[in-house]
Backbone as ProteinMPNN parsed JSONL, in Angstrom:
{"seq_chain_A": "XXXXXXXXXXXXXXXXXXXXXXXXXXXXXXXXXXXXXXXXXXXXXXXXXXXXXXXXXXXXXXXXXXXXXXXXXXXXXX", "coords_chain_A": {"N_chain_A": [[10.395, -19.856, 14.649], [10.236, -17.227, 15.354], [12.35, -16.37, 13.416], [10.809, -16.64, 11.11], [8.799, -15.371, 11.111], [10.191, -12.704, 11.323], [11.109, -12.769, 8.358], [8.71, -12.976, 6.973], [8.036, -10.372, 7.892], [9.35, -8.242, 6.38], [9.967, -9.273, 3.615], [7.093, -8.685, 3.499], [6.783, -6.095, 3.792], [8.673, -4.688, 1.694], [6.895, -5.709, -0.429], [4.988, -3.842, -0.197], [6.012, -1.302, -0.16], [6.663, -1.359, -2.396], [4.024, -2.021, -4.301], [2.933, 0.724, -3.238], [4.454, 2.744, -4.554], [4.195, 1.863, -6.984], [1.73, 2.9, -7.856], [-0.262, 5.261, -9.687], [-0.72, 8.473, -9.356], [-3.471, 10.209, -7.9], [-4.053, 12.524, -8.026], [-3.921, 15.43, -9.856], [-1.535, 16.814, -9.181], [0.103, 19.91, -9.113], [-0.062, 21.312, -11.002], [-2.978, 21.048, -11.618], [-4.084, 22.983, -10.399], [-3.839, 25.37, -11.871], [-5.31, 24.836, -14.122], [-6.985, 22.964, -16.936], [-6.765, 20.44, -15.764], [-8.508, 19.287, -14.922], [-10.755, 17.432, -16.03], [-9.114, 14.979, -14.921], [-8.343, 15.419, -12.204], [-10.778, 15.55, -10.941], [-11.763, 12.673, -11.465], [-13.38, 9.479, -11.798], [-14.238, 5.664, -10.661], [-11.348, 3.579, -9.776], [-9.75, 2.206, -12.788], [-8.707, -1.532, -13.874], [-5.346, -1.635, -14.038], [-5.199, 0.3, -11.967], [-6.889, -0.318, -9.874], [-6.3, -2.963, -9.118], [-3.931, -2.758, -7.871], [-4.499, -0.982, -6.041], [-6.779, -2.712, -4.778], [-4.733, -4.435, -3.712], [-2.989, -3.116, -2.036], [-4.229, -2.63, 0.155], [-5.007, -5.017, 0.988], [-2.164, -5.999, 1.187], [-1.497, -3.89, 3.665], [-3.036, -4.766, 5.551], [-2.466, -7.428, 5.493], [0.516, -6.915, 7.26], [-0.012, -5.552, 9.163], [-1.241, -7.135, 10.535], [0.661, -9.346, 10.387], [2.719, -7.776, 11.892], [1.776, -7.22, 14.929], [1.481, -10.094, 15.488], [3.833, -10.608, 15.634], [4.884, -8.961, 17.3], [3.714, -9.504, 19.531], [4.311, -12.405, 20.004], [7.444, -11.778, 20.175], [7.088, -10.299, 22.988], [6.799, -12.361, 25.045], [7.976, -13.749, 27.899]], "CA_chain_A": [[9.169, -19.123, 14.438], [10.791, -15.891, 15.252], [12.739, -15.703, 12.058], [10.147, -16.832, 9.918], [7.563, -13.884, 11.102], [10.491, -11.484, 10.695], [11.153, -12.634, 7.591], [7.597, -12.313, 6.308], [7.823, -9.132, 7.761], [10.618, -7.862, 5.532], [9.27, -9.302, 2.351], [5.377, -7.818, 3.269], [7.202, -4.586, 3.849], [9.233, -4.629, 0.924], [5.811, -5.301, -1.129], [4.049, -2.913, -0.035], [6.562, -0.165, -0.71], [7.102, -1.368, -4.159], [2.815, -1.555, -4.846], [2.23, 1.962, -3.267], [5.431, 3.598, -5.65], [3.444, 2.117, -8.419], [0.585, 3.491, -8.495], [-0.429, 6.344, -10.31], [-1.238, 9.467, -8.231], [-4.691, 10.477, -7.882], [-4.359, 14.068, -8.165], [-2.447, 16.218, -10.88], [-0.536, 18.3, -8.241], [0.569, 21.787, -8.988], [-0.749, 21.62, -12.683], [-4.515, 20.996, -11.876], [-4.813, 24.552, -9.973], [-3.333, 26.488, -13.37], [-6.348, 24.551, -15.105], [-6.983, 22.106, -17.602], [-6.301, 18.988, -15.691], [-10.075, 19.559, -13.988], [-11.389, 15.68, -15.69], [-8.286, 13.923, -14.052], [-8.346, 15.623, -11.156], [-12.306, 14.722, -10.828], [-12.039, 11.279, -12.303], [-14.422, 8.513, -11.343], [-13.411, 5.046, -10.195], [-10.227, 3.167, -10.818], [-9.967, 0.574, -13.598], [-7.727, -1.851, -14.533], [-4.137, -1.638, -13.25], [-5.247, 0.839, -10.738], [-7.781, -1.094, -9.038], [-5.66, -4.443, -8.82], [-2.931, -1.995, -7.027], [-5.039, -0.635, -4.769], [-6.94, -3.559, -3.176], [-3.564, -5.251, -3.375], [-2.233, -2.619, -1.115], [-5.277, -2.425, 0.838], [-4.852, -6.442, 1.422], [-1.011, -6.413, 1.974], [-1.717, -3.5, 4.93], [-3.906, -5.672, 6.496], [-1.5, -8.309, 6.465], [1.761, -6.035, 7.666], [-0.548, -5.308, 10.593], [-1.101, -9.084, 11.303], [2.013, -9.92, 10.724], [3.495, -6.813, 13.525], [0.859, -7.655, 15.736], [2.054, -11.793, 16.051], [5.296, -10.375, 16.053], [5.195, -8.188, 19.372], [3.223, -11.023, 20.829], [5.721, -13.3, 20.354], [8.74, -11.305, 21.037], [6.604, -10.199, 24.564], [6.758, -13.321, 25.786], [8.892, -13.392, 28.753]], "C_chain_A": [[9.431, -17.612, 14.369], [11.07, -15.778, 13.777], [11.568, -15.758, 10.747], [9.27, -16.088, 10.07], [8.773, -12.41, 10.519], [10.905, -11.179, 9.218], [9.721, -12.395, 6.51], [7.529, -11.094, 6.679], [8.493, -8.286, 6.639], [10.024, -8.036, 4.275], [7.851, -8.923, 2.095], [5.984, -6.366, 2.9], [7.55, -4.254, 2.411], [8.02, -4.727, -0.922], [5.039, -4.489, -1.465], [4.521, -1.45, -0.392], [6.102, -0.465, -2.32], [5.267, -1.313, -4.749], [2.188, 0.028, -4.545], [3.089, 2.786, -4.424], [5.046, 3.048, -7.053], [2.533, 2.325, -9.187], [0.621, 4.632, -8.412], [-1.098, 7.278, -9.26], [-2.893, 9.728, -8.117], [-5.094, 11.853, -8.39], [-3.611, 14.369, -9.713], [-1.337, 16.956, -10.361], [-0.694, 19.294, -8.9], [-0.325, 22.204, -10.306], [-1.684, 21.844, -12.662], [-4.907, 23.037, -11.07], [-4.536, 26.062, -10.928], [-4.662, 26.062, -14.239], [-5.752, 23.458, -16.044], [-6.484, 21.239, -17.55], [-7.748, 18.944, -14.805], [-10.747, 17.817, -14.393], [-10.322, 14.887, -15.358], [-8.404, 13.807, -12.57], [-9.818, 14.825, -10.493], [-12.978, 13.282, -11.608], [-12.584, 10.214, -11.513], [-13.423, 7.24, -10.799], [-12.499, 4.308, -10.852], [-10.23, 1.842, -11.645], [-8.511, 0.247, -13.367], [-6.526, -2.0, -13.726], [-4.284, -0.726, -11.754], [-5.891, 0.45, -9.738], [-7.135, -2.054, -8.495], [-4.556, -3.939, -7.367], [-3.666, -1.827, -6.085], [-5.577, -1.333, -3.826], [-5.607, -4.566, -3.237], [-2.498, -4.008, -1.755], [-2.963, -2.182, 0.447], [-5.104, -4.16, 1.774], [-2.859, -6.258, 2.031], [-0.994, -5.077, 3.507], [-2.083, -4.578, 5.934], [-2.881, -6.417, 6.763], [-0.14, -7.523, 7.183], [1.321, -5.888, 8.765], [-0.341, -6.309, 11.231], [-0.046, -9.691, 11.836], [2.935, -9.262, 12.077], [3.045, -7.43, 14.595], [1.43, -9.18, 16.646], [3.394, -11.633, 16.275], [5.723, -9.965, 17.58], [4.461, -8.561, 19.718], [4.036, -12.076, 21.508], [6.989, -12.476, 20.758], [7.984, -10.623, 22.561], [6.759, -11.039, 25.124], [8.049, -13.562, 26.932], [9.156, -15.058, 29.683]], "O_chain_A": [[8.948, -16.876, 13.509], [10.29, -15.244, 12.988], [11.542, -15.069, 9.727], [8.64, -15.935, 9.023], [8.504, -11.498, 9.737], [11.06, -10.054, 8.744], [9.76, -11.746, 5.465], [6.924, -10.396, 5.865], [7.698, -7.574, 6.025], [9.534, -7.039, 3.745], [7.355, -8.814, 0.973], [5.689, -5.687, 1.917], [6.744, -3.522, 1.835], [8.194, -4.169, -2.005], [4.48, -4.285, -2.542], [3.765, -0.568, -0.799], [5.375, 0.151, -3.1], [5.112, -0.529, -5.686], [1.304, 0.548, -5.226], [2.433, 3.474, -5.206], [5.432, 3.573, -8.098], [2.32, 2.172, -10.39], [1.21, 5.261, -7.533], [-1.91, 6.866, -8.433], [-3.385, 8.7, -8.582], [-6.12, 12.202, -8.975], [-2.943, 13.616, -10.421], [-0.448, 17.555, -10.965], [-1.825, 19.555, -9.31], [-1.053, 23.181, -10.48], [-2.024, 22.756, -13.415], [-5.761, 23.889, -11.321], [-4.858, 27.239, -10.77], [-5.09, 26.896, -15.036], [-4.583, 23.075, -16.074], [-5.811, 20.766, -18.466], [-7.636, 18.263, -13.785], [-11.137, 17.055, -13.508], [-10.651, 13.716, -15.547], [-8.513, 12.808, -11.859], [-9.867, 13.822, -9.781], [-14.076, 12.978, -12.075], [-12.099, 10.117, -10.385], [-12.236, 7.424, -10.528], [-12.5, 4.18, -12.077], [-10.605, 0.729, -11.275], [-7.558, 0.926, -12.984], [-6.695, -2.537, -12.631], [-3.673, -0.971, -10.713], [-5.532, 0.833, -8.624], [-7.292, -2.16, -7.278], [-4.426, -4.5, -6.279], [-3.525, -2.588, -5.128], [-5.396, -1.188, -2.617], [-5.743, -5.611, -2.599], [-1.668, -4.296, -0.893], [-2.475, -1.653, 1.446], [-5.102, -4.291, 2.998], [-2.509, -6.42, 3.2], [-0.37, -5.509, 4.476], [-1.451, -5.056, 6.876], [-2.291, -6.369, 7.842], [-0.026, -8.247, 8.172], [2.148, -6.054, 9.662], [0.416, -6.518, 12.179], [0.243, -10.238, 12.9], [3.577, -9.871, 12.933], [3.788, -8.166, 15.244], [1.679, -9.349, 17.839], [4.063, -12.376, 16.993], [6.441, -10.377, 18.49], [4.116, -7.887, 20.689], [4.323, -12.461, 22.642], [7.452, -12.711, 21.874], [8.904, -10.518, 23.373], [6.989, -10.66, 26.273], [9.18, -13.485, 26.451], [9.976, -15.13, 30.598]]}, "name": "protein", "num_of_chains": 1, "seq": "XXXXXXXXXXXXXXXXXXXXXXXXXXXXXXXXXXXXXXXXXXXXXXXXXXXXXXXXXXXXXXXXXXXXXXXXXXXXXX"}
């Protein structure tokens, strides 16, 4: 049982990097305060690929928590 929580941990983890490094930033950085990135910067909500990303990374948190959580339950056990 041990290995098989730390191995879901490992492969949640390893998800969750790889869906936050692929989504698209939100901002413009450095560019938008020179101007003329003002409708990106103030852009409405996300479609499409950005949406799917986001409650996907919104859902694998949740589980990464879960999963820690049952983890240092079970390894507490004494």
């Amino acid at each position: 049982m041990k290995m098989t929580l730390m191995f879901a941990e490992m492969i949640i983890a390893v998800l969750l990097i790889t869906v936050v490094v692929l989504q698209e930033s939100k901002t413009a950085g450095m560019g938008s305060s020179i101007g003329g990135a003002a409708d990106t910067f103030f852009g409405g909500k996300a479609r499409g690929k950005d949406a799917i990303l986001s409650r996907l990374t919104v859902i694998l948190g949740i589980v990464f928590a879960l999963t820690t959580l049952a983890l240092v339950k079970y390894l507490n056990t004494y």
